[in-house]
Structures are given as C-alpha cells and as structure tokens.
BAPA-344573 format. One record per residue (C-alpha): residue number from 1; residue in three letters; x, z, y. Coordinates in steps of 0.25 Angstrom, whole numbers, always signed. Layout:
num NUM | residu ALA | xx X | zz Z | yy Y .
...
This chain:
num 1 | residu UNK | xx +125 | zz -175 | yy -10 .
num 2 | residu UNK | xx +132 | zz -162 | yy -13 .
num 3 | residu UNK | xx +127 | zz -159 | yy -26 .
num 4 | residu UNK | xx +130 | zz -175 | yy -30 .
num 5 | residu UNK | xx +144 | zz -173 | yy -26 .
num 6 | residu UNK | xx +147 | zz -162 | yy -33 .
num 7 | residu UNK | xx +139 | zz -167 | yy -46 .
num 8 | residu UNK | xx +147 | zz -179 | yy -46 .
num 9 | residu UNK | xx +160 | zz -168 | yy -43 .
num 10 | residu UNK | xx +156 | zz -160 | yy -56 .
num 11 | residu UNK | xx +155 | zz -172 | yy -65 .
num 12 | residu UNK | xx +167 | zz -178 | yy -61 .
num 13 | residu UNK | xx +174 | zz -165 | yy -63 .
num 14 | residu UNK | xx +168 | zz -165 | yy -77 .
num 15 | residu UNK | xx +171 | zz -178 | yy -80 .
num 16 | residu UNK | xx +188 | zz -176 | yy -75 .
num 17 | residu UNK | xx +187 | zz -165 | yy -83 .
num 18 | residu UNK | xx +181 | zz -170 | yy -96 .
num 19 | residu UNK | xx +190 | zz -181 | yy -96 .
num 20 | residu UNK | xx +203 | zz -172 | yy -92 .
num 21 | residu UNK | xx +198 | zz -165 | yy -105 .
num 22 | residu UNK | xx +197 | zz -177 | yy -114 .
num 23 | residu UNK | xx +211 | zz -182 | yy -109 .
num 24 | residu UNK | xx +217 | zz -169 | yy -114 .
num 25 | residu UNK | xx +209 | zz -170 | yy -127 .
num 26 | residu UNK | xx +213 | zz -186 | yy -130 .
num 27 | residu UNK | xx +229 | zz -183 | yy -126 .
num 28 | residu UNK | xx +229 | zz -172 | yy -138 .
num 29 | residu UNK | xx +235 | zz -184 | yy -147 .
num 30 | residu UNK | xx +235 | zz -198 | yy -149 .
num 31 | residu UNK | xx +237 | zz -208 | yy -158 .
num 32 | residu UNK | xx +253 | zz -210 | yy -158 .
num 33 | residu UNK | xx +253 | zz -196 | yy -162 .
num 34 | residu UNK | xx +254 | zz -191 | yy -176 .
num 35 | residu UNK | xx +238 | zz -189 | yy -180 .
num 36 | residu UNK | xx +233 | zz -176 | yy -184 .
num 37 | residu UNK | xx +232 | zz -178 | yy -197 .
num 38 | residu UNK | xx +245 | zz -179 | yy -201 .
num 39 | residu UNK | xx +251 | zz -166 | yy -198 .
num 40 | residu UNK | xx +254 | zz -154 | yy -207 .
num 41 | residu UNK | xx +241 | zz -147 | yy -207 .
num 42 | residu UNK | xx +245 | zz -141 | yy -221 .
num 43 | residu UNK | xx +259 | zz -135 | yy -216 .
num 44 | residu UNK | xx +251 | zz -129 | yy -202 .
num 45 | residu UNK | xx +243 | zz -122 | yy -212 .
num 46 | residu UNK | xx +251 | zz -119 | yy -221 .
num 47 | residu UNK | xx +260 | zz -112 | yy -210 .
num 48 | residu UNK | xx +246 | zz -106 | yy -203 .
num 49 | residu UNK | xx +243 | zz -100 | yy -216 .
num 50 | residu UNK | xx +257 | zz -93 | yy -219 .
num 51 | residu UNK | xx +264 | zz -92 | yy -207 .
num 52 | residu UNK | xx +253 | zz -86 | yy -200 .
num 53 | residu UNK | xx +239 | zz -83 | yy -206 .
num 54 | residu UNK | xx +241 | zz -77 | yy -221 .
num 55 | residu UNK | xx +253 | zz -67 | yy -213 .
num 56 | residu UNK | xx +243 | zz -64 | yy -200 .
num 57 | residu UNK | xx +232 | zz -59 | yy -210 .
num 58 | residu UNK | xx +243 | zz -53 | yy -219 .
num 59 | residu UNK | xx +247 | zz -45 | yy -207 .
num 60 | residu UNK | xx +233 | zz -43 | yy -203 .
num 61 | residu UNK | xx +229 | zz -38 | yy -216 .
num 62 | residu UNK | xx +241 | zz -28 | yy -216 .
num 63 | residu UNK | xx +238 | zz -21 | yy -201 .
num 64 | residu UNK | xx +222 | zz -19 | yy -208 .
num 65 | residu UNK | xx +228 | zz -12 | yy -217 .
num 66 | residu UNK | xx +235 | zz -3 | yy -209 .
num 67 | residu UNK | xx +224 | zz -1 | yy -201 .
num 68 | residu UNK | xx +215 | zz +2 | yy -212 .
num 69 | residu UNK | xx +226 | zz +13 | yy -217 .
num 70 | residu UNK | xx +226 | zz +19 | yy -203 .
num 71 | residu UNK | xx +213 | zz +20 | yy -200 .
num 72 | residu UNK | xx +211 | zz +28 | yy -215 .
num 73 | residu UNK | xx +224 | zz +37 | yy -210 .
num 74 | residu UNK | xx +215 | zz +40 | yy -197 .
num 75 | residu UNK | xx +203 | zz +43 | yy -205 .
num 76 | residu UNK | xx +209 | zz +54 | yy -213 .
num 77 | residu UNK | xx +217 | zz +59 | yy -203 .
num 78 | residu UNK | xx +210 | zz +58 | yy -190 .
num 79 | residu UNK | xx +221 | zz +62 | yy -180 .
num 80 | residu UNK | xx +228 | zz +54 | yy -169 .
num 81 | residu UNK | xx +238 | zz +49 | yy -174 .
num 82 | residu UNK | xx +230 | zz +41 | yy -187 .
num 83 | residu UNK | xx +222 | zz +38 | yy -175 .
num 84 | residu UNK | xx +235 | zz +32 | yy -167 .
num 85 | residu UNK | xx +238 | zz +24 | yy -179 .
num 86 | residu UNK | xx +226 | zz +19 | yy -181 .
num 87 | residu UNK | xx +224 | zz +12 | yy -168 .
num 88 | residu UNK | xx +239 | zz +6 | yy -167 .
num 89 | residu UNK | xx +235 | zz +0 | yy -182 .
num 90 | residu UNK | xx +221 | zz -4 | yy -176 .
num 91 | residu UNK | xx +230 | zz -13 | yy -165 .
num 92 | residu UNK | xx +239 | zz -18 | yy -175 .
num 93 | residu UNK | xx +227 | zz -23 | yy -182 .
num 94 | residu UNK | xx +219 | zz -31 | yy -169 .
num 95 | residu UNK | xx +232 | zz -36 | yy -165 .
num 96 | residu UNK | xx +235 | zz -42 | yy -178 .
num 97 | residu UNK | xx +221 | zz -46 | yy -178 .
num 98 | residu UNK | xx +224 | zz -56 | yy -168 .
num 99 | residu UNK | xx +234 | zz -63 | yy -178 .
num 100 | residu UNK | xx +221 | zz -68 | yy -185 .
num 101 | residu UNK | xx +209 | zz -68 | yy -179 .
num 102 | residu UNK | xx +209 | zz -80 | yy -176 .
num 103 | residu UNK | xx +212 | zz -85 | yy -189 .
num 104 | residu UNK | xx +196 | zz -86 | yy -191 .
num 105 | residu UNK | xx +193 | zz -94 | yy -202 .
num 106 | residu UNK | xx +195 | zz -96 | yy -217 .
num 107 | residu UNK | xx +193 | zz -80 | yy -222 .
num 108 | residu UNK | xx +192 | zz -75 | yy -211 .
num 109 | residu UNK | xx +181 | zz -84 | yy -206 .
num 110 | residu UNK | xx +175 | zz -81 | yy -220 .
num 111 | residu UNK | xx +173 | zz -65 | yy -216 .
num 112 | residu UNK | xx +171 | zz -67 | yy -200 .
num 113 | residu UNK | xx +185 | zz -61 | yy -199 .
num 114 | residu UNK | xx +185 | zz -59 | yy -182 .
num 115 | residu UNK | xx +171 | zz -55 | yy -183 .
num 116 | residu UNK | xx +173 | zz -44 | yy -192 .
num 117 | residu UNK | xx +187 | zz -40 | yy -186 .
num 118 | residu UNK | xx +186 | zz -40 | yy -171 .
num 119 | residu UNK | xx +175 | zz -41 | yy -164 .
num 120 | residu UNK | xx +173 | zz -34 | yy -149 .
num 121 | residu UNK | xx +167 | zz -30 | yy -141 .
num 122 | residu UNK | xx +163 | zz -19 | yy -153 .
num 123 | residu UNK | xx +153 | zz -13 | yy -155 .
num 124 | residu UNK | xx +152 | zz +1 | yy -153 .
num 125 | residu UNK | xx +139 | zz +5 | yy -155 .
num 126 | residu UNK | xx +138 | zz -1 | yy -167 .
num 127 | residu UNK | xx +150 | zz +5 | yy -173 .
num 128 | residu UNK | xx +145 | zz +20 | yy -169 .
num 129 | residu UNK | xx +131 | zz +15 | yy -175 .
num 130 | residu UNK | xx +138 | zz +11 | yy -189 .
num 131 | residu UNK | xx +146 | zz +24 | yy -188 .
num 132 | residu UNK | xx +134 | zz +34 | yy -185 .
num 133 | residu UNK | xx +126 | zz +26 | yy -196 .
num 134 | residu UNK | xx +139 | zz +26 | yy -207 .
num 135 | residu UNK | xx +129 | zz +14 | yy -212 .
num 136 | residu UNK | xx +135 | zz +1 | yy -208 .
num 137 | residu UNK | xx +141 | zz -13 | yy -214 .
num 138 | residu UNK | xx +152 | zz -17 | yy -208 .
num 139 | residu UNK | xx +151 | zz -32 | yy -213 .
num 140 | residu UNK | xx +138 | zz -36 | yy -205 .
num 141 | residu UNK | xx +141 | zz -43 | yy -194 .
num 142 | residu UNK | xx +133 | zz -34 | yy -186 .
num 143 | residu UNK | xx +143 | zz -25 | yy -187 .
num 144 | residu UNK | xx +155 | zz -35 | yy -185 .
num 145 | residu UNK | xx +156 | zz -27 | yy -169 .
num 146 | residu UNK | xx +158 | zz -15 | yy -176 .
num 147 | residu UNK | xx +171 | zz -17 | yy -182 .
num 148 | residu UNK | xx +185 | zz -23 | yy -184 .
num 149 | residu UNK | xx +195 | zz -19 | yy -176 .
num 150 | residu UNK | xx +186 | zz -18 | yy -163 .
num 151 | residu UNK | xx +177 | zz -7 | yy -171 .
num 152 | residu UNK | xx +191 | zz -1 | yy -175 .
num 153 | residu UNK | xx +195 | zz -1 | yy -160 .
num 154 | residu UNK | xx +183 | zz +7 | yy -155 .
num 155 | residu UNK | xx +183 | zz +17 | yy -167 .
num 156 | residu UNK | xx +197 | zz +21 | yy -165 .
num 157 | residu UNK | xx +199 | zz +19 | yy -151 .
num 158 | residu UNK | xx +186 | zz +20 | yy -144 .
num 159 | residu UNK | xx +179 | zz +34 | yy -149 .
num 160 | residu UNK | xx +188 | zz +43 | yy -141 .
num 161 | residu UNK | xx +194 | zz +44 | yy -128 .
num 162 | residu UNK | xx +208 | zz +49 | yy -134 .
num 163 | residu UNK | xx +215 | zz +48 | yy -148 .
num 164 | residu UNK | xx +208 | zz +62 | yy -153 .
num 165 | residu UNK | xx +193 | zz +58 | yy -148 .
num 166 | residu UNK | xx +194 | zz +46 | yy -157 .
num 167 | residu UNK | xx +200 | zz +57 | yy -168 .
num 168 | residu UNK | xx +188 | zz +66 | yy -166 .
num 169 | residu UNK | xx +177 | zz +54 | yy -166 .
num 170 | residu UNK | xx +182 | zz +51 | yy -180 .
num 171 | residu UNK | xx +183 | zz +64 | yy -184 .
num 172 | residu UNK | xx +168 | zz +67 | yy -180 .
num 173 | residu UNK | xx +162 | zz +53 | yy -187 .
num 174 | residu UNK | xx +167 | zz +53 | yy -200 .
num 175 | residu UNK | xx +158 | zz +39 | yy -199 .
num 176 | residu UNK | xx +167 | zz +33 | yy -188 .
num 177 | residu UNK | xx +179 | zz +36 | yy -200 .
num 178 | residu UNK | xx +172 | zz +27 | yy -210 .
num 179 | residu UNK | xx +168 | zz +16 | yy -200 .
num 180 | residu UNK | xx +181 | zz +14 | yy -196 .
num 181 | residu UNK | xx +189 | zz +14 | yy -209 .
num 182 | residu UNK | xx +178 | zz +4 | yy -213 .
num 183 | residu UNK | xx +179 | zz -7 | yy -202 .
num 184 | residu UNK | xx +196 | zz -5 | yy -204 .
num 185 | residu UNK | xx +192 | zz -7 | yy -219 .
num 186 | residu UNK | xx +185 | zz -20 | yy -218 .
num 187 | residu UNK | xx +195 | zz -26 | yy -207 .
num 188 | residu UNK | xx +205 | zz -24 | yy -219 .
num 189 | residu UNK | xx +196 | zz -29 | yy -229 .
num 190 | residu UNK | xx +193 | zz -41 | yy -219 .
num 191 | residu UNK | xx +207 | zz -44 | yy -215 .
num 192 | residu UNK | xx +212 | zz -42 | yy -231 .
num 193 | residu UNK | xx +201 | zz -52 | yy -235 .
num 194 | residu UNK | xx +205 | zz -63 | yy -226 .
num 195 | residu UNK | xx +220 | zz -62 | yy -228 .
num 196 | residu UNK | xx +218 | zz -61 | yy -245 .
num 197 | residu UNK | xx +210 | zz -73 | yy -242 .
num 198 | residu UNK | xx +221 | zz -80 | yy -236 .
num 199 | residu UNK | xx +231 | zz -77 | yy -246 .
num 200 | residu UNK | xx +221 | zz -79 | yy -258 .
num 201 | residu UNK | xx +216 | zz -92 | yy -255 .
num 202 | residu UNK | xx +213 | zz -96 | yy -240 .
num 203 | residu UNK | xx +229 | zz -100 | yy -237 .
num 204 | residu UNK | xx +228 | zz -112 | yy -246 .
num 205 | residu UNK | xx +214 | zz -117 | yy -241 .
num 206 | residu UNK | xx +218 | zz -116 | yy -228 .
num 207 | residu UNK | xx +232 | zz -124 | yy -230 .
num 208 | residu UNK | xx +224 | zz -135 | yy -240 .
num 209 | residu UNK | xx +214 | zz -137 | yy -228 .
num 210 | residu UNK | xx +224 | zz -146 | yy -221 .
num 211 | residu UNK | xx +218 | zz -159 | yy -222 .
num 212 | residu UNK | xx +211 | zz -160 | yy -209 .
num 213 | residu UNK | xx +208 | zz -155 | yy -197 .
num 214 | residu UNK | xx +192 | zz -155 | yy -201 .
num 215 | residu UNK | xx +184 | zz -146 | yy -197 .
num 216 | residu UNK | xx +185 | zz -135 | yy -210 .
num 217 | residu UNK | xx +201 | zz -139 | yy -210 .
num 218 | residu UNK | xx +212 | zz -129 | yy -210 .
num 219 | residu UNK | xx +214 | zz -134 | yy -196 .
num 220 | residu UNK | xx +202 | zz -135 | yy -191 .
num 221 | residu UNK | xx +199 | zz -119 | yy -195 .
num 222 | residu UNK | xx +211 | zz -116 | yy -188 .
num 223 | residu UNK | xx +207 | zz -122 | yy -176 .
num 224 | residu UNK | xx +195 | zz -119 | yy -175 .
num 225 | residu UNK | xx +199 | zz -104 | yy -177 .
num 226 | residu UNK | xx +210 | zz -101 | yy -167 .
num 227 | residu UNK | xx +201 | zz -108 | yy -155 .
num 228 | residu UNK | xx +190 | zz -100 | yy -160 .
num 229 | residu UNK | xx +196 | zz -89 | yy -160 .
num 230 | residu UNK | xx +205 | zz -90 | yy -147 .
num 231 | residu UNK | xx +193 | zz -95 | yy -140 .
num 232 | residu UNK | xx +183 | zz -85 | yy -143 .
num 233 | residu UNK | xx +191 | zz -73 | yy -148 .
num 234 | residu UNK | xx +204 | zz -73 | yy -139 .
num 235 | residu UNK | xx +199 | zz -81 | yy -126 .
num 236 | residu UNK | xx +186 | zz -76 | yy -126 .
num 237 | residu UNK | xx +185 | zz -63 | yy -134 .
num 238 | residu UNK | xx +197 | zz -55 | yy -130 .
num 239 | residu UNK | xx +199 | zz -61 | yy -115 .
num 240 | residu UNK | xx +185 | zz -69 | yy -110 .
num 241 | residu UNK | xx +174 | zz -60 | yy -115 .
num 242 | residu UNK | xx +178 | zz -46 | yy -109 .
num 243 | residu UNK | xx +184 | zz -54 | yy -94 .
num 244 | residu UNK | xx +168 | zz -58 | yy -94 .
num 245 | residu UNK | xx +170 | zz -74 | yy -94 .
num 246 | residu UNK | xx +158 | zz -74 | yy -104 .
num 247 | residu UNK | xx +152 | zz -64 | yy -97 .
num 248 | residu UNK | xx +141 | zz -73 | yy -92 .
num 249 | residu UNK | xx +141 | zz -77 | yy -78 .
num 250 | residu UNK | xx +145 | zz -62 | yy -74 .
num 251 | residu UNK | xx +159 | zz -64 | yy -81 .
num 252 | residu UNK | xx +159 | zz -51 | yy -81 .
num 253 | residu UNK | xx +170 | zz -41 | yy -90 .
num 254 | residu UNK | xx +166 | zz -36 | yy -102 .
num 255 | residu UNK | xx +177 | zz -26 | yy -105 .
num 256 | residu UNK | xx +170 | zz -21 | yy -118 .
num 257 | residu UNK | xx +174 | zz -35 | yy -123 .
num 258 | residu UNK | xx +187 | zz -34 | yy -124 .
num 259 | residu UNK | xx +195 | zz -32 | yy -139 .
num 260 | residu UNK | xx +202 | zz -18 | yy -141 .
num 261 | residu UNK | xx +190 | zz -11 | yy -131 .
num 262 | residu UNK | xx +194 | zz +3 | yy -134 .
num 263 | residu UNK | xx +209 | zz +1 | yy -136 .
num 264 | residu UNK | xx +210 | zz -4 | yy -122 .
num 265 | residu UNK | xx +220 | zz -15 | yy -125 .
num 266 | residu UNK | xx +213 | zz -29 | yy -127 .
num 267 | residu UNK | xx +227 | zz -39 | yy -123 .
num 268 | residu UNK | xx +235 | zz -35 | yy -135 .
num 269 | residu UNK | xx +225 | zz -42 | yy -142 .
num 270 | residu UNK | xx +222 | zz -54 | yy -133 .
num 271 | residu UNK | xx +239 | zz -57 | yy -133 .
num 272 | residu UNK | xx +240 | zz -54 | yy -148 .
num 273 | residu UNK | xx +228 | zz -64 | yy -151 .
num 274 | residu UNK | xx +234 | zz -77 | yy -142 .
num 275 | residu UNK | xx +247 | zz -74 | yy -148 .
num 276 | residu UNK | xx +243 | zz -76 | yy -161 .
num 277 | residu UNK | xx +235 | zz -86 | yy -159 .
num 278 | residu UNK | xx +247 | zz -94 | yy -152 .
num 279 | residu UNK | xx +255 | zz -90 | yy -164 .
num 280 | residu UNK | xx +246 | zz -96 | yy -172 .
num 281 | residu UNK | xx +243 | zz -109 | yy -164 .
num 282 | residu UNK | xx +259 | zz -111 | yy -165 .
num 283 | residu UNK | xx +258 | zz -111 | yy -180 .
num 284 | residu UNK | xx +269 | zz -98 | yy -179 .
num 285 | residu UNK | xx +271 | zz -89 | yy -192 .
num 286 | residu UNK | xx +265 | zz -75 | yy -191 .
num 287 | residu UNK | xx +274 | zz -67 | yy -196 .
num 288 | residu UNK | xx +287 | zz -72 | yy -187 .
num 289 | residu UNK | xx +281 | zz -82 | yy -176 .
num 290 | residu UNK | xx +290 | zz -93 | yy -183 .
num 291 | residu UNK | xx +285 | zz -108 | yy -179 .
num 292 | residu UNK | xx +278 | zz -115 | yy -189 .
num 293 | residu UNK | xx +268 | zz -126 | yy -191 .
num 294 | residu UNK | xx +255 | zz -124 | yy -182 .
num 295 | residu UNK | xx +246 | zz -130 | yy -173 .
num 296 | residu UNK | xx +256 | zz -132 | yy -163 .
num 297 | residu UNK | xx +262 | zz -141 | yy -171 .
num 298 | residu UNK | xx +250 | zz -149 | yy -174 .
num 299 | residu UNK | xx +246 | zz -150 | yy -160 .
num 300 | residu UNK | xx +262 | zz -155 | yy -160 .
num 301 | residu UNK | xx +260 | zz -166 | yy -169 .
num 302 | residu UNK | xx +247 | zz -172 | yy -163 .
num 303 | residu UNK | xx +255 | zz -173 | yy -149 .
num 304 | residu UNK | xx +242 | zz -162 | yy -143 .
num 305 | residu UNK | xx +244 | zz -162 | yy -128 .
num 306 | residu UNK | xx +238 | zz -154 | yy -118 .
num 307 | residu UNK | xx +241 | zz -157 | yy -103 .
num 308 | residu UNK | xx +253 | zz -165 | yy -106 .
num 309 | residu UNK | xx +260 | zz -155 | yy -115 .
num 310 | residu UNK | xx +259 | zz -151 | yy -130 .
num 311 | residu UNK | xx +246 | zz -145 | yy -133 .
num 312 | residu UNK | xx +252 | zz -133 | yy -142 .
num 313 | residu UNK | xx +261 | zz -131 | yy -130 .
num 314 | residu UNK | xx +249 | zz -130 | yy -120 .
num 315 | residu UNK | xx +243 | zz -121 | yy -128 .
num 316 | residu UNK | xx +255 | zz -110 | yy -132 .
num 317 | residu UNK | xx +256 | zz -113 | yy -116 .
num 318 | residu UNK | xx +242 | zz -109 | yy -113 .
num 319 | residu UNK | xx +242 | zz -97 | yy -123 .
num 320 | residu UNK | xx +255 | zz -92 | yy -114 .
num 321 | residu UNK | xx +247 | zz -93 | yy -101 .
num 322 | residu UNK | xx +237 | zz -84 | yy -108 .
num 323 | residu UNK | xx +247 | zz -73 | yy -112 .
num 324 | residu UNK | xx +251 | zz -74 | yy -97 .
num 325 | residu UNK | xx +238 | zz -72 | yy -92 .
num 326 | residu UNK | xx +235 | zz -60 | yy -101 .
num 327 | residu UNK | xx +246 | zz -52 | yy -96 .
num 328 | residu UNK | xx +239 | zz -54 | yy -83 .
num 329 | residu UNK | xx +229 | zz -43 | yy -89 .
num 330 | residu UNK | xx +228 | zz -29 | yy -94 .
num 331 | residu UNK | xx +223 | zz -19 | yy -105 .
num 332 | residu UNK | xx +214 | zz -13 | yy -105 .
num 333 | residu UNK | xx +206 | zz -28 | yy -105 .
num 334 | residu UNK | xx +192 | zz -20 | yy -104 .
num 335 | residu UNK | xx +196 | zz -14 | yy -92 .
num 336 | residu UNK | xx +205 | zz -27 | yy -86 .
num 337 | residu UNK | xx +193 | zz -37 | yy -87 .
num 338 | residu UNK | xx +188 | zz -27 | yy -76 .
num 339 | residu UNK | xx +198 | zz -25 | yy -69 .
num 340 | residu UNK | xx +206 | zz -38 | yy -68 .
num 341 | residu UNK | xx +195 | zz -47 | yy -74 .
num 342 | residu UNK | xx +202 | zz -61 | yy -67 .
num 343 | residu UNK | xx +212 | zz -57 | yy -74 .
num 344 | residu UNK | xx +206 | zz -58 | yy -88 .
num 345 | residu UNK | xx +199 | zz -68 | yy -85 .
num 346 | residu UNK | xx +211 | zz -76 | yy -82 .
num 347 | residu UNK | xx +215 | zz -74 | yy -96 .
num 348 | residu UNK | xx +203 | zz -79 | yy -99 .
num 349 | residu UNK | xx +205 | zz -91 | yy -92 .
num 350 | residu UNK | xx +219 | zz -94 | yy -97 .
num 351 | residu UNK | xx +215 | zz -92 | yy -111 .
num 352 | residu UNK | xx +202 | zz -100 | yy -109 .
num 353 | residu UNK | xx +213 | zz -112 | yy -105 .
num 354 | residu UNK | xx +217 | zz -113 | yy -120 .
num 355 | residu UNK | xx +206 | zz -115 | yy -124 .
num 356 | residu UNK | xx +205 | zz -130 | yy -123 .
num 357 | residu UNK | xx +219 | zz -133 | yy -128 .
num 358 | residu UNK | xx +214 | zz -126 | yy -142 .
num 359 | residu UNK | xx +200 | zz -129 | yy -142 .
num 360 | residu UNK | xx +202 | zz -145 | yy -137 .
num 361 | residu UNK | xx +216 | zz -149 | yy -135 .
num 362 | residu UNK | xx +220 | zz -143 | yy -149 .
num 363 | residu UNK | xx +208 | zz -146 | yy -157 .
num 364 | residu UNK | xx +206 | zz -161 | yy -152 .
num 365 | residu UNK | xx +225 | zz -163 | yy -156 .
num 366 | residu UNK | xx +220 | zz -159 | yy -170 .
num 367 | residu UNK | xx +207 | zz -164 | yy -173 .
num 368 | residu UNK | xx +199 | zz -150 | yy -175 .
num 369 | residu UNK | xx +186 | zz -149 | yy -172 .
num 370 | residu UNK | xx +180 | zz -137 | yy -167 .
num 371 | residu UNK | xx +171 | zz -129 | yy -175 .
num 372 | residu UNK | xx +170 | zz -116 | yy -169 .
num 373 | residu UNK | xx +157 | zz -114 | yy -159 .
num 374 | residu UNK | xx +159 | zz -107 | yy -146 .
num 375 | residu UNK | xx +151 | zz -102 | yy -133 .
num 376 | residu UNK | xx +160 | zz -103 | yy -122 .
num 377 | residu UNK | xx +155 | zz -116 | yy -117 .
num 378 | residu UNK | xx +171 | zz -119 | yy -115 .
C-alpha cells in the first residue's frame, strides 16, 4: 500500500507540474494581441547589427591587437614590466571577450569561434608537449585546449611562482616565445576575420533574414545563440562544472574547471558575461548603453507574461537576483568551490531559474524553435 500511495503521489505531482508548465507556456500570448509576425524584425536587426554587434567585435578586434603588440614588446624585452603589461592587456582582452561570445553564429559559427578562443579547463600537458616538439598546428581541433586566451593564461601566469620565474621560464624556451606569439597571432587573425566578415558582407544578410522566425532566420540564430550560450557556457561552464553539479552523483568540485585558473580571479568574468548578455537582450547600444529596439520589445509587443508580469521584466528581474547571488561568493573560485561549495552552487541554482524563462517562455512568445542540442537532461 505504501509504494501505491506514493506512485500515485508522484504522478500527481508530475501531472500539477506539467500542466503549471503548459499554463505558463499558453498565457505567453493570445489572440487579441498583435501576432508575431507583425513587428519590426528588420529594425531589431538592424539595431543588433549597429548598435551592438559590428561595435562589440570592432572593440574586440582592437584589444587583440594590443594584445598582440604587447605580447611581441615582452618577447624582445623579457623584463617585468613588458610582462605586467602583458597580463593587464591579456584581461582586457577576456573581458571583452565576453561582449561576444556569445554571438556564436553567422562567421563566427563558420570558424568555431568559442572553440577556438576560450576553452578550459586547458590543457597543459599538451601545450608543454607542442612547445618541446616546436612541431604543432595550432588549427586542428586536437589542439583547440591548447590555445586562446586559456593557453595564454597559463603561459604568462602559470609557469612561475612570481613575475621573474615566468621571466626566466621564457628566457630559458625560446620555444615557449614562439608558441605564445603564435596562439596571440591567430586569436587576432580570428577575431580580424569575423569582424571584416561583418562589415564586408554578413551585416546585410543578417538584416535581409527578417522575414521569419524559421529556423535558419535572423531571429531564429539569435535565439538559438544566446540560450546556448548562457546555458552551456555561462550557467554551466563558468559556475555549474567547477561547483560539481555535473560532477556525477558525487557532485564533487572541480576547481581545475573554472576560467582564469592561474590568474586566480574567475567572477570578473562571470559578472562581465551576464552583463552583456542583459545588455544585449534589452536591445541597448554597445558603445553608450542607450535603449533601442531589442528583444525586450518584441517580447513587449506579443504581451509574453511570466507569473503574471512581463516576461522581459521577469527575466532583467531574474538576471538581477543572479548578480545578487554572485556577490555572495569569492575569488579565487577554484579554491571557493572548496571552501564555500553551497555557496557556488546556490549561484548555480539562481542562474539555473532562468533558464526556462529563455529557453521556454521566450522561445514559445516568438515562435523559435530550438535547434541547439544539449545534455543536461534539464
């Protein structure tokens, strides 16, 4: 009798569930209110395309270039200062990073752009490896762990305990100069190729692709994008894999996962990511933040609701509660998921609660279908 009760417990508990689910996706509009089709897709684009995207990789290409000039001025220096001004340039770089990343489609689809760029944890074995052998090409995806800014953080601030050990480990491997003049050579050349791309030709495509919001549509890439990418790469990448919530069913830390491993401070990262990505959502310009046409304004028009409020508004809400959560916790993250794990996981937890509200609510006001495959199981 016990096992029956509690059976018929756990399908009426799915069963309120589902259907609390299904009411939050039907009230995301209705008939009475204007239909989807009818908004401005051209103008949003047109406003994503210069207010925010052509100026985010124009910056973007610019701090690649200064990083490039100052990691040539270390090489033929090799003192601590060049060094000093290599690493404040290298931050500059990843934080601007986060400006784009998640704008993974178009030319940056085309070259794997994230992949290339950031990935973690790095491999070091395999960056030794290349720089002992002098023999390696860095365009096989074998060696994607091996580079971008990741590689870059190891290099110059993970071969030496102080400023002049990483001084004397590049003096010693003339190997280890080339290697890392290489993998800041071809982030530029990545980063200089998707932005010329954009200027070149991309910008009218992407603007012309309004019609719909079919899969293969302007919209539907935009979409499909920025829940990818705060799903996987912001939710689950920077906070969820090193707190241990895919860690099996140990859950435990895996502080080796965390971005900026050797330059011990992971958040800048994390609040730099959501913020762009909010800036983004709201349709603001790059540049000077002003307002303009965005998916906040779409989700306006198609009356999206989400608990009995506006849906754009339970989302900036939700991203707010995130930020408030993150200032719960501390740098170095690698050594926090140890010591205050809770603690990161609860930032796991409030930016897990957005999830739906993107990847549901938002989706099902504007007719996109997603796209992207994930193995969450969420």
């Amino acid at each position: 009798m016990k096992n029956s009760s509690l059976l018929i417990a756990i399908i009426i508990s799915t069963l309120v569930t589902l259907n609390s689910c299904k009411k939050d996706r039907e009230v995301s509009f209705d008939d009475e209110n204007p239909n989807i089709e009818n908004f401005d897709r051209e103008q949003m684009l047109t406003n994503y395309a210069d207010g925010y995207i052509v100026p985010a990789y124009n910056e973007y290409n610019n701090q690649l270039g200064l990083l490039h000039s100052k990691a040539q001025v270390f090489i033929d220096s090799m003192n601590i200062a060049a060094l000093q001004n290599l690493r404040s340039q290298w931050e500059n770089s990843l934080l601007v990073w986060q400006d784009v990343a998640f704008l993974e489609f178009g030319p940056a689809e085309y070259i794997s752009l994230r992949s290339q760029t950031n990935v973690y944890p790095v491999d070091t074995l395999l960056i030794l490896s290349n720089i002992s052998s002098g023999s390696y090409n860095l365009q096989a995806a074998s060696n994607f762990p091996a580079k971008g800014f990741q590689a870059v953080d190891y290099l110059i601030n993970g071969t030496g305990a102080t400023l002049q050990d990483v001084v004397n480990y590049f003096s010693a491997t003339p190997n280890a100069k080339t290697y890392l003049l290489n993998v800041v050579t071809e982030l530029k050349t990545n980063g200089s190729y998707v932005f010329n791309e954009w200027i070149n030709t991309y910008r009218t495509d992407f603007i012309s692709n309004s019609a719909s919001n079919a899969q293969g549509s302007s919209v539907s890439n935009l979409v499909n994008a920025l829940n990818s990418h705060y799903e996987t790469y912001i939710r689950k990448g920077k906070i969820g894999l090193p707190s241990g919530v895919f860690n099996g069913f140990s859950q435990a830390p895996m502080p080796n996962h965390v971005e900026a491993l050797y330059f011990k401070q992971s958040l800048p990262y994390v609040y730099r990511s959501l913020s762009s990505f909010k800036k983004f959502l709201n349709g603001n310009s790059y540049t000077n933040n002003t307002s303009g046409k965005g998916f906040d304004d779409y989700l306006t028009f198609v009356n999206a609701v989400s608990g009995g409020i506006p849906l754009e508004t339970a989302i900036n809400n939700q991203m707010v509660a995130i930020d408030n959560q993150l200032a719960t916790i501390n740098d170095p993250l690698s050594n926090e998921v140890l010591v205050n794990n809770q603690g990161v996981k609860d930032v796991y937890q409030q930016m897990q609660l957005l999830v739906p509200k993107l990847k549901v609510e938002m989706t099902d006001a504007l007719g996109v279908l997603i796209t992207y495959q994930d193995n969450d199981g969420d």
